[in-house]
N, C-alpha and C positions, 0 to 999 in steps of 0.2 A: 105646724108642729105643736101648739099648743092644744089643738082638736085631738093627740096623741092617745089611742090608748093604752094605758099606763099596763092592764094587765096584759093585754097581748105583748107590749114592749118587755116586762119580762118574760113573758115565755121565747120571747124571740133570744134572750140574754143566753136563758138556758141552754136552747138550742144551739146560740153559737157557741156556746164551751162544750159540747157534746159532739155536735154535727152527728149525732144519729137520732132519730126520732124516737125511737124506741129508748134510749137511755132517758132522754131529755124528757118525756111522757110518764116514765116512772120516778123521775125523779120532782116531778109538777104532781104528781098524783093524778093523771087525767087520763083519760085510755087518747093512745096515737089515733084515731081518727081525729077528735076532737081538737089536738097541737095542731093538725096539718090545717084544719079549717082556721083556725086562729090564725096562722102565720098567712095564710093565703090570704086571711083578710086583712090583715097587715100590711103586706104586700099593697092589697087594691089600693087600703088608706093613703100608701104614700105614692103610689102611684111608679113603683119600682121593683123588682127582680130584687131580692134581700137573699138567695139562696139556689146553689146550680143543682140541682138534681139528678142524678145519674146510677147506671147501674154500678159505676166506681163508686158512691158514697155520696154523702153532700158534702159542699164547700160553701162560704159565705161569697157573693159577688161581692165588685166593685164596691156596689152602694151597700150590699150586708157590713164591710169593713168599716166604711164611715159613719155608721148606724149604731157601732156597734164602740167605736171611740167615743161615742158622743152618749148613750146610751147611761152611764155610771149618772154623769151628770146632771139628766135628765131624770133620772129615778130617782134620786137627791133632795134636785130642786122641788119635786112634786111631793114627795115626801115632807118636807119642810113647811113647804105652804100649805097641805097640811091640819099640817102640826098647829101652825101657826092659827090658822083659822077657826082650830078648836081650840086654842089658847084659854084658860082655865078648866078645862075638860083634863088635857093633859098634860105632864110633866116627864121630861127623859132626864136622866141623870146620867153621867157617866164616871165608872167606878174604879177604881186600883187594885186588882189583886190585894186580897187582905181587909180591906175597906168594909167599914162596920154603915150602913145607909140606914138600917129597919130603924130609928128612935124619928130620923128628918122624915121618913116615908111615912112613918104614922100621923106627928104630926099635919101633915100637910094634910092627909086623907082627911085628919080630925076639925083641923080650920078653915076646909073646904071644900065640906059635903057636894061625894059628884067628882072630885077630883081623884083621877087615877095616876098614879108615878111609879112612871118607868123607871127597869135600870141594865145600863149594858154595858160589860166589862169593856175595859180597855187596859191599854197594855203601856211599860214608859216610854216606846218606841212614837207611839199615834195619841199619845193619852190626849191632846188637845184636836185632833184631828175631827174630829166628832161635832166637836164645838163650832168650829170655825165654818167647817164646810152643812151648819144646822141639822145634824143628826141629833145633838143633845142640845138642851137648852140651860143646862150646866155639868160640873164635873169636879172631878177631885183630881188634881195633878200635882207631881212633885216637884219643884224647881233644881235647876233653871230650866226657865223658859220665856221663849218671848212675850211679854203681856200686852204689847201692843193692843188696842181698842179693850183690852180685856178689863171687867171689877174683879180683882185678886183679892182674898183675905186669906192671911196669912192663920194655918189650923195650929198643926202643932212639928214637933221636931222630933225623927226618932231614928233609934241609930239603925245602924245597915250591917248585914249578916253576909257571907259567904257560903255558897253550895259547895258540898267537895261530896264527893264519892266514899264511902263508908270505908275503905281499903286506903285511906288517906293519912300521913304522918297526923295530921292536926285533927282526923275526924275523934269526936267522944270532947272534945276541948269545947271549954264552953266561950273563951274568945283566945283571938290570934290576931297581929300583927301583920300590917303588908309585909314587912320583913320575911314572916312566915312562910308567904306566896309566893315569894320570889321564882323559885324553880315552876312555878305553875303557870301554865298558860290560860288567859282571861278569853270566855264564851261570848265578850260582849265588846264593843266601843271601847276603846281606853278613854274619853272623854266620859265617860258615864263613872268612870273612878278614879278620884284626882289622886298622882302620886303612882301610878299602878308601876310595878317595880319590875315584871316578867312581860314574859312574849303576851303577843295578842292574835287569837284567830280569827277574829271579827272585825277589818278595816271599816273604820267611817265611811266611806266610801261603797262598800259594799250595797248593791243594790236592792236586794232582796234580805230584809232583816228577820233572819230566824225567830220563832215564837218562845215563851218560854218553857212552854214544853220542849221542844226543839232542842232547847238547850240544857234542858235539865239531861236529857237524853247523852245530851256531848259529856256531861258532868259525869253520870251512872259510867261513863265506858271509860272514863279518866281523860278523857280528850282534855279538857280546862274544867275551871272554877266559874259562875256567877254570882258574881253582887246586887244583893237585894236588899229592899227596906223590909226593918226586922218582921213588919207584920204580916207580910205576905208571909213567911216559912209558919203563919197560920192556916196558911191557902192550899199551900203544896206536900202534901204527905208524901212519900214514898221510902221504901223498905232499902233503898241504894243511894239514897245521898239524905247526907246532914249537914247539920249549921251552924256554921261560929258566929260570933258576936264579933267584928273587926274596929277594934277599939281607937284606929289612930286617924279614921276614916270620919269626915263630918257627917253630923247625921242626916237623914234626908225632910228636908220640909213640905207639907203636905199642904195644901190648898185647895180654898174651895173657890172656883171660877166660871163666868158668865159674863157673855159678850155685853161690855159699856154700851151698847144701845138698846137693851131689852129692860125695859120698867112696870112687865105687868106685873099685878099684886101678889102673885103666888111665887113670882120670883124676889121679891121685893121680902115676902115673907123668908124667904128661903134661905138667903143674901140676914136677914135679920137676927132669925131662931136657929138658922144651921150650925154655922158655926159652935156657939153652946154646947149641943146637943152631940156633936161628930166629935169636940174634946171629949169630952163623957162617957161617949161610948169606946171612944180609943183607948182612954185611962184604965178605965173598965177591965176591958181586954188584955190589957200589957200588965196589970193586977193578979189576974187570974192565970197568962202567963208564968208570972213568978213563981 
């Protein structure tokens, strides 16, 4: 498995979320001849049937199913390593809706020519998710959270806003009250807002957690409200929902995070001059804001 090839193994990915060759081909950018040779020789590599073929469609076999649970993982770990192996080449950061990066991203580029830094949003549902499983080799998250193995430094503190629907008692207000909210049904975790006084459509437990678009969506049609940190309602335009300031709600603490075991120098630098530089530009922002 280690012999794996990586890009046939995604094309194989593709294919099983498609199982039509013809989708899976245009969405790889490759003409279908070329998928089928690929997967065929994917096949020979592993020495297995990954796909039944027929004039009913394809289906993934047996061994396509277990290929294809293990797969995520696989494309992760190879990713990672990497990453790792060009360790001063490159830098992944991972971001918060709202999150101001371009002052650390210069930075770094300027203290170590040759160095290129990534950056990929994340969301407060997975915001650590990236980290831990080495897609990012740091990130900005809000607390809480578990820090377990993690170096946290604490950024700064800012308050949290309310989505509502422009057709909304409270919408045009520039802050409200959970009292306010009461009749309003919350888009998200009652755990993501301590105190929350109304109904909730989004149980902890739910398995599949709506995106925030998703939910901005639930918000525009009046379904419920989402609470966000103030600066994301930098991030999110739209002509059907606005945003209060909810004044009795703590505000959310931002952080900058990377796993206690990684001490190469650019992370070292990052971990040093970030911080500074991410108040700064936040201050900036929430200035210009006003």
């Amino acid at each position: 498995m280690a012999d794996l090839d990586l890009r046939r193994l995604r094309y194989f990915v593709t294919l099983a979320g498609t199982l039509n060759y013809g989708r899976a081909a245009e969405a790889l950018h490759l003409a279908q001849p070329a998928l089928s040779r690929a997967i065929t020789a994917l096949e020979r590599e592993l020495g297995v049937t990954l796909f039944d073929r027929s004039r009913s469609g394809t289906r993934l076999t047996a061994a396509g199913e277990r290929l294809l649970r293990e797969a995520p993982g696989l494309l992760r770990a190879a990713e990672t390593l990497q990453r790792r192996v060009r360790e001063g080449q490159t830098l992944t950061i991972g971001f918060l809706p709202g999150s101001i990066l371009t002052p650390v991203v210069r930075h770094l580029e300027r203290r170590f020519p040759g160095l290129r830094v990534d950056m990929l949003r994340t969301s407060w549902t997975d915001q650590l998710t990236g980290l831990r499983d080495g897609r990012f080799d740091a990130c900005l998250a809000q607390r809480p959270f578990d820090d377990d193995g993690l170096t946290v430094v604490d950024l700064y503190a800012e308050p949290r806003a309310v989505a509502l629907p422009v057709g909304h008692p409270y919408a045009g207000k520039g802050e409200v009250s959970l009292a306010d909210l009461a009749g309003d049904a919350l888009a998200q975790p009652a755990a993501a807002v301590p105190g929350w006084p109304g109904p909730v459509t989004l149980p902890a437990s739910c398995a599949v957690t709506p995106t925030v678009e998703e939910k901005f969506e639930q918000v525009a049609a009046g379904r419920g409200v989402v609470v966000i940190a103030e600066s994301a309602t930098r991030y999110y335009r739209r002509p059907d929902v606005t945003f209060a300031r909810v004044r009795d709600l703590p505000p959310a603490q931002v952080c900058l995070v990377t796993d206690a075991r990684r001490r190469s120098p650019v992370l070292r630098e990052l971990m040093a001059a970030g911080p500074g530089l991410l108040r700064a530009a936040h201050a900036d922002a929430a200035s210009t804001d006003a």
